[in-house]
C-alpha positions as CSV (number, residue, x, y, z in Angstrom):
1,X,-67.9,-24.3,-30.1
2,X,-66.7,-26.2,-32.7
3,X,-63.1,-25.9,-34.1
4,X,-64.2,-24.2,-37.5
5,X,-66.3,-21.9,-35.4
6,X,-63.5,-21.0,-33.0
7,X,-61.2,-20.3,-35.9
8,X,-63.7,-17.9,-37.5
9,X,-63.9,-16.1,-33.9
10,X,-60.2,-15.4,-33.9
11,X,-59.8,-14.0,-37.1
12,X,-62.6,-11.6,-37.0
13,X,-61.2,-10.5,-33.4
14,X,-57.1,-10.2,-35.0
15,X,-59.1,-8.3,-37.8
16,X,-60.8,-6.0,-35.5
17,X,-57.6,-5.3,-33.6
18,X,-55.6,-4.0,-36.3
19,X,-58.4,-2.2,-37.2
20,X,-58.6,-0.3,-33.9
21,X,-54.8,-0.3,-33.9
22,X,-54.5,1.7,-37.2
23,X,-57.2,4.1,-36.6
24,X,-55.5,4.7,-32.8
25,X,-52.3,5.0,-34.8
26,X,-53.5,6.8,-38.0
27,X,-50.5,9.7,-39.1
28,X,-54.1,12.4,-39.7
29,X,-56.8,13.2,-37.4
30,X,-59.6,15.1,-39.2
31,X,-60.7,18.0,-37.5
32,X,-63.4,19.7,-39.2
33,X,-65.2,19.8,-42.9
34,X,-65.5,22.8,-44.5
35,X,-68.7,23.2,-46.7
36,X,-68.3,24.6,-50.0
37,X,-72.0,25.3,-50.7
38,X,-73.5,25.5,-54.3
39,X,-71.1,23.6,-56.5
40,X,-71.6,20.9,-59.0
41,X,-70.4,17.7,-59.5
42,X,-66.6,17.8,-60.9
43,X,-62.9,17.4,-60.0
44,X,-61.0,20.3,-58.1
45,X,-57.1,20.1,-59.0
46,X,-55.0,22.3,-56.6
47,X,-54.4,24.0,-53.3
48,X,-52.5,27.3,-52.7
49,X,-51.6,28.9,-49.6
50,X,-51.2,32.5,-48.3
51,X,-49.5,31.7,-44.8
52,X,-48.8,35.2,-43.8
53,X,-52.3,36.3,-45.1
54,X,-53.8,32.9,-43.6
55,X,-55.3,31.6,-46.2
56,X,-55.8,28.8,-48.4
57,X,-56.9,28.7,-52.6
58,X,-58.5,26.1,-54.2
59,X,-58.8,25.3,-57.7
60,X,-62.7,23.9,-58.8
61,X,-61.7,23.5,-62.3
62,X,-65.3,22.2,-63.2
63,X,-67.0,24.9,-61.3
64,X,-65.5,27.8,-62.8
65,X,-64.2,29.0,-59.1
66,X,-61.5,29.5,-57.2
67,X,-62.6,29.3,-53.6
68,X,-60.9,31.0,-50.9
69,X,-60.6,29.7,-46.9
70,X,-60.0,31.7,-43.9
71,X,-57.5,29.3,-42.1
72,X,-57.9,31.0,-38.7
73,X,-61.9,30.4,-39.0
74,X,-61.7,27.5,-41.2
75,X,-64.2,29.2,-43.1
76,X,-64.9,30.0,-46.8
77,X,-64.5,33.9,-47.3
78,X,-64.4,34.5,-51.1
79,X,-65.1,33.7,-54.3
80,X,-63.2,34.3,-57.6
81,X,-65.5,33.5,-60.6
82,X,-64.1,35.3,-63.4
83,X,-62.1,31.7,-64.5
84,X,-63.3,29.1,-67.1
85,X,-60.8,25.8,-66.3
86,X,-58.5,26.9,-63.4
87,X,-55.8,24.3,-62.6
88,X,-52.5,25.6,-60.7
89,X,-51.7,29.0,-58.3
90,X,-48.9,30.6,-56.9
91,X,-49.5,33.3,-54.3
92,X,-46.7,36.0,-53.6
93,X,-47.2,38.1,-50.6
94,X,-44.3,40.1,-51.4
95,X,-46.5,41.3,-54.6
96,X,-49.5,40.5,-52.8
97,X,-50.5,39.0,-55.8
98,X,-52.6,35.7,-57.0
99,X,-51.1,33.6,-59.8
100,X,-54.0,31.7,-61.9
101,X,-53.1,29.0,-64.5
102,X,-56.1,28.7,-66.5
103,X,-56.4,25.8,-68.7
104,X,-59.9,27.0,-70.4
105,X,-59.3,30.5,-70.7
106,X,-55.5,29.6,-71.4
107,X,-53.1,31.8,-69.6
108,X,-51.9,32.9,-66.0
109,X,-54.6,35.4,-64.4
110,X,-53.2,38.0,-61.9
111,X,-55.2,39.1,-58.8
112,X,-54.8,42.0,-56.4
113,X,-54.2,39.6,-53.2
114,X,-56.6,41.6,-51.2
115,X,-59.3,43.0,-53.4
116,X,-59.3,39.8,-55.4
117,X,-60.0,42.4,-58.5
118,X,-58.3,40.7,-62.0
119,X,-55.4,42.8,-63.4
120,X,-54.2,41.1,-66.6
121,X,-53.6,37.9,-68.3
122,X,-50.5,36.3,-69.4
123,X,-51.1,34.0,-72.5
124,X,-50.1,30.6,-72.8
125,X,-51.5,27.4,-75.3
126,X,-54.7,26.1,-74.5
127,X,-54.9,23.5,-71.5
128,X,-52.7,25.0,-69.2
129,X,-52.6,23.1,-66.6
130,X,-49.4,21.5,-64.1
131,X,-46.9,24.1,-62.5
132,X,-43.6,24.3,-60.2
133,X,-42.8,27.6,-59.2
134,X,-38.8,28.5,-58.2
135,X,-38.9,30.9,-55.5
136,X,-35.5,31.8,-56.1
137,X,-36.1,33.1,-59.5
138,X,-40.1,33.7,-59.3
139,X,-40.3,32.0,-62.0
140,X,-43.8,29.4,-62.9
141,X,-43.4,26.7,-65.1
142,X,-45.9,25.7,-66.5
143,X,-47.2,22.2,-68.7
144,X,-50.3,23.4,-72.0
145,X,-50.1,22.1,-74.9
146,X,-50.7,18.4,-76.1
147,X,-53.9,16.4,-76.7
148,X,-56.6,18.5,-75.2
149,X,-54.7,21.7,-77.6
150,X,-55.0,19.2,-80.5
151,X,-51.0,19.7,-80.9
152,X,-48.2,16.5,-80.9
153,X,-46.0,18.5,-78.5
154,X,-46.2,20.0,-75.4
155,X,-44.4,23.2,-73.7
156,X,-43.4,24.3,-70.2
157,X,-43.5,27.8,-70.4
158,X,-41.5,30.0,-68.2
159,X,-43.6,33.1,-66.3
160,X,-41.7,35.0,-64.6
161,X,-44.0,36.4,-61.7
162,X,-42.3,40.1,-61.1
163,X,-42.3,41.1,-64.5
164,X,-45.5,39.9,-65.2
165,X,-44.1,38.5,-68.7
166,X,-43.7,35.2,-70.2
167,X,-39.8,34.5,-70.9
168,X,-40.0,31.6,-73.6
169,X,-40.9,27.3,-74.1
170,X,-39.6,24.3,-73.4
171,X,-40.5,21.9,-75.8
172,X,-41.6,18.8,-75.2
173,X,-41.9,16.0,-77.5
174,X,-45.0,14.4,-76.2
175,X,-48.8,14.8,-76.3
176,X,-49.0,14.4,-72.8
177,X,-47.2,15.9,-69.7
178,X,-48.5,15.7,-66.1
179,X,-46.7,17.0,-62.6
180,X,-43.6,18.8,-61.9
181,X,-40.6,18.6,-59.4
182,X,-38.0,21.1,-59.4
183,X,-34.3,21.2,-57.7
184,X,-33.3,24.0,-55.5
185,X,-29.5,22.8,-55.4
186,X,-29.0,22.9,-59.3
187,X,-30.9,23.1,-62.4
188,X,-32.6,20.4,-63.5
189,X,-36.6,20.4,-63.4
190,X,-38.2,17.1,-63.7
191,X,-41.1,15.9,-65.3
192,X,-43.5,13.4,-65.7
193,X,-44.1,12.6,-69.6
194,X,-46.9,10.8,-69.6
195,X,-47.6,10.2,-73.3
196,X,-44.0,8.6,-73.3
197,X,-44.5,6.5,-69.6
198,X,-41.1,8.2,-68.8
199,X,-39.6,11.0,-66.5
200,X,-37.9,13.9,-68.6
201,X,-35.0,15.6,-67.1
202,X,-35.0,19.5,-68.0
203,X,-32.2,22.0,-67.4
204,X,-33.7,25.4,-66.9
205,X,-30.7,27.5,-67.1
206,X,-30.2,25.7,-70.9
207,X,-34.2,25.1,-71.2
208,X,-33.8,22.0,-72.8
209,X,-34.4,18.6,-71.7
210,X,-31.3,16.6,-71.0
211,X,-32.2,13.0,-70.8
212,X,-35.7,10.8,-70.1
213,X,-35.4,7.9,-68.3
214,X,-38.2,5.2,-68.9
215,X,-40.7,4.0,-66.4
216,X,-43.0,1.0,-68.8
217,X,-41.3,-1.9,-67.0
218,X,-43.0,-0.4,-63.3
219,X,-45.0,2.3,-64.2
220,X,-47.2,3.6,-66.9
221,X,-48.8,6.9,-67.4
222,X,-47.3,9.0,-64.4
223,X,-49.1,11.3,-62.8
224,X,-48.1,13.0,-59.3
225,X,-44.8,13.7,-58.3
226,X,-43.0,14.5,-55.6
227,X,-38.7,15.1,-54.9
228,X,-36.8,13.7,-52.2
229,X,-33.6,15.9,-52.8
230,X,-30.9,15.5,-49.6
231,X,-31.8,11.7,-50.0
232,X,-31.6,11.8,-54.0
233,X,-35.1,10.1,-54.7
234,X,-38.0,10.9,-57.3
235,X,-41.0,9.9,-56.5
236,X,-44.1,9.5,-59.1
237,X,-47.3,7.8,-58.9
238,X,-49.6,5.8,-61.2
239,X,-53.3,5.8,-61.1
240,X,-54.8,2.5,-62.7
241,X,-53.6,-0.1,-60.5
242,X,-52.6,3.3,-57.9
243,X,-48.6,2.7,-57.6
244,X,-46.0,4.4,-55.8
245,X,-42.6,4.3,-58.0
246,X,-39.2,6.0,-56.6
247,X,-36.5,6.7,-58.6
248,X,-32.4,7.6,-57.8
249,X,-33.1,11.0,-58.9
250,X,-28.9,11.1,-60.5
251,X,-29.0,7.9,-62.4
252,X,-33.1,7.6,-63.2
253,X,-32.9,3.7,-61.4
254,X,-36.2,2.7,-60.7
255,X,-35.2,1.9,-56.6
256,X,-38.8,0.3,-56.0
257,X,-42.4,0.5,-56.2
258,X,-45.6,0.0,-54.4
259,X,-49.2,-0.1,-54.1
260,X,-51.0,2.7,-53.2
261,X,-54.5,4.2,-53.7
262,X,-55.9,4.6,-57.3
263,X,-57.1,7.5,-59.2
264,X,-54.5,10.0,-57.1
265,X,-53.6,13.5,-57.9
266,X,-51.7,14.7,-55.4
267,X,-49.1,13.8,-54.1
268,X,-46.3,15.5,-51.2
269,X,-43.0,14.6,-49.5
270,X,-42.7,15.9,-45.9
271,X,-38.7,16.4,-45.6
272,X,-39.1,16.7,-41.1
273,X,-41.4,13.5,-40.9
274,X,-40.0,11.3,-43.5
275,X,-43.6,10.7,-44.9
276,X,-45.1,10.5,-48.4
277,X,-48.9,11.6,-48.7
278,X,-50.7,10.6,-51.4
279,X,-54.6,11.3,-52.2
280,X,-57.2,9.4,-54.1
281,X,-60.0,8.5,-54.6
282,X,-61.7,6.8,-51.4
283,X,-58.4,7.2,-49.3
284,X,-55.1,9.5,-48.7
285,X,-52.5,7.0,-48.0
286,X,-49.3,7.7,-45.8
287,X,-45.7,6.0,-46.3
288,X,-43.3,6.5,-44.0
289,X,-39.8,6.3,-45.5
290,X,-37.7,3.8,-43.7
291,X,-34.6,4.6,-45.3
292,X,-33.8,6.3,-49.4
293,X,-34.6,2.6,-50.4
294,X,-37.9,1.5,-48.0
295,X,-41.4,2.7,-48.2
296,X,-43.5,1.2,-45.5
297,X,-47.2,1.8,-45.5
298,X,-48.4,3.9,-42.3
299,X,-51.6,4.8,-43.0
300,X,-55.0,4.6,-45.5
301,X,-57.0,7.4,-44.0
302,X,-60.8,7.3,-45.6
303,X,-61.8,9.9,-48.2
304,X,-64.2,10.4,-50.5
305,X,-65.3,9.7,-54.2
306,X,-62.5,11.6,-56.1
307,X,-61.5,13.1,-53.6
308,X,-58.0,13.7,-55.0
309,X,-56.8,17.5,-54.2
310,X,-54.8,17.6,-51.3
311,X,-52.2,20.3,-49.7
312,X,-50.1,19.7,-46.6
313,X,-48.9,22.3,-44.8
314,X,-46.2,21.5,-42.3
315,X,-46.2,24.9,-40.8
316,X,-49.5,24.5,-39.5
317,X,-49.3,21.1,-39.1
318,X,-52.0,20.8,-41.2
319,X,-53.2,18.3,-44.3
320,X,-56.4,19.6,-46.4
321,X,-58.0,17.1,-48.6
322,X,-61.1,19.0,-51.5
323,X,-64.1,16.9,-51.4
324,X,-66.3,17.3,-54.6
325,X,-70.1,16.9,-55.0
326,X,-71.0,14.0,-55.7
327,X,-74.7,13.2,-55.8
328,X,-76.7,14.2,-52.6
329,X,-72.8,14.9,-50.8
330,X,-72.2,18.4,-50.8
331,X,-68.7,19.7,-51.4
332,X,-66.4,20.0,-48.7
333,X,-62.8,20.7,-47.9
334,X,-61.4,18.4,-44.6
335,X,-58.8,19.9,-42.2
336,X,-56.6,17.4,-40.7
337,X,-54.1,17.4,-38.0
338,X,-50.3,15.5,-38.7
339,X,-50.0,13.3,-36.2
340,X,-46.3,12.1,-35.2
């Protein structure tokens, strides 16, 4: 064996080892896949999940659907199709209500939680899309508006759930406005404003935002984002290169950034484990966060084309991860288990 040769040899057996040593050590273990039999091609957007009902909602924004799992079976039980474009949900099981934000049909749809049956419509500006919901107050807010409305501005509308009423508008002076994050210790509600490639800073109790600060210099057009509060850290992602940026959520300081996968959507900060999930298209990636100032990362699970709709679900120890159509793939939804 020649020297070149004997090099070659080694590298492809150090590659093969950390390989095997990642997938031994990988933070999710899939479990199962779900079919979701008769859809399209086309993006879902969001989870929901009914924990004392045991159940999850998912948003197939380019079917028309919302789809609804058994999570004791792991099985699809239901099918809401009276929706054009839905995006975001709430679920209270205190009402026993379903919360639809519905981007094409624009508005918040309200079902009975067990029949599924529609009982009226909250109306909102067309493309109704992102959400945070305070369960403190019950109240949604929720990003329409901009671009797709053919409007310069965007609002955050306030909903609040038990009345069943809108309460008024945030105005936002940007075409384009993508994920939420809200505080439970105060009032501020951040946002990504995407159409300015800068975070806005909203205080709910004065409904008006406070301050931006700018992202150009690390990150343009935001789109997840995720909030870090006991350690004081923001985090929002990019999607073309895929980039992970965390900011000191009381100054606005970018603290620093990182790769991650492309083309992401969601995106969620477990407080117990420390760990950032992120999902994408071909991958979910995992960060574990060393300390408030060190990302490392801890895992780049395989996924699927687009496959950028995740929920995790600590409770259950759970991570679920949509899977569209795509081609001669039929859609799926994939059940993982959160490994320590």
């Amino acid at each position: 064996m020649t020297k070149l040769m004997a090099i070659s040899v080694f590298t492809v057996f150090i590659l093969l080892t950390i390989g095997m040593w990642a997938q031994e050590n990988a933070p999710l273990e899939l479990l199962q896949k779900i079919p979701i039999p008769g859809l399209k091609d086309g993006d879902f957007d969001h989870f929901a999940v009914d924990l004392p009902g045991h159940r999850l909602f998912l948003t197939a924004e380019m079917n028309a659907a919302v789809e609804v799992f058994d999570l004791d079976t792991n099985k699809l039980i239901h099918v809401i199709s009276d929706v054009k474009t839905p995006h975001s949900m709430v679920y209270r099981d205190d009402l026993k209500k379903l919360f639809v934000v519905d981007g094409g049909a624009p508005g918040v749809k309200i079902y009975e939680g067990d029949s599924y049956k529609p009982i009226e419509t909250i109306d909102l500006l067309p493309d109704a899309d992102s959400m945070a919901y305070d369960s403190a107050t019950k109240y949604m807010y929720i990003v329409n508006g901009g671009d797709d409305a053919h409007l310069t501005y965007s609002n955050i509308s306030i909903v609040d759930t038990t009345a069943a009423k809108k309460l008024g508008d945030i105005k936002i002076n940007s075409d384009k406005v993508e994920a939420l994050a809200l505080e439970k210790s105060g009032p501020r509600l951040f946002v990504d404003i995407t159409g300015k490639d800068a975070v806005g800073v909203i205080d709910r109790e004065k409904r008006t935002v406070i301050t931006t600060w700018p992202t150009s210099k690390a990150a343009k057009h935001l789109v997840a984002m995720a909030y870090d509060e006991p350690d004081h850290r923001l985090f929002v992602t990019t999607r073309d290169p895929g980039k992970l940026v965390v900011l000191d959520s009381d100054s606005g300081k970018i603290v620093t950034s990182v790769s991650c996968v492309g083309t992401n959507d969601d995106m969620a900060y477990d407080s117990g484990s420390k760990r950032i999930y992120i999902a994408g298209s071909g991958f979910v990636d995992v960060f574990q966060q060393n300390d408030p100032d060190h990302y490392a990362l801890v895992g780049h699970i395989p996924g699927a084309f687009r496959a950028k709709t995740a929920i995790l679900v600590p409770d259950l120890k759970r991570y679920y991860l949509a899977v569209p159509h795509h081609g001669s793939d039929e859609a799926e939804v994939r059940v993982y288990k959160i490994l320590p």
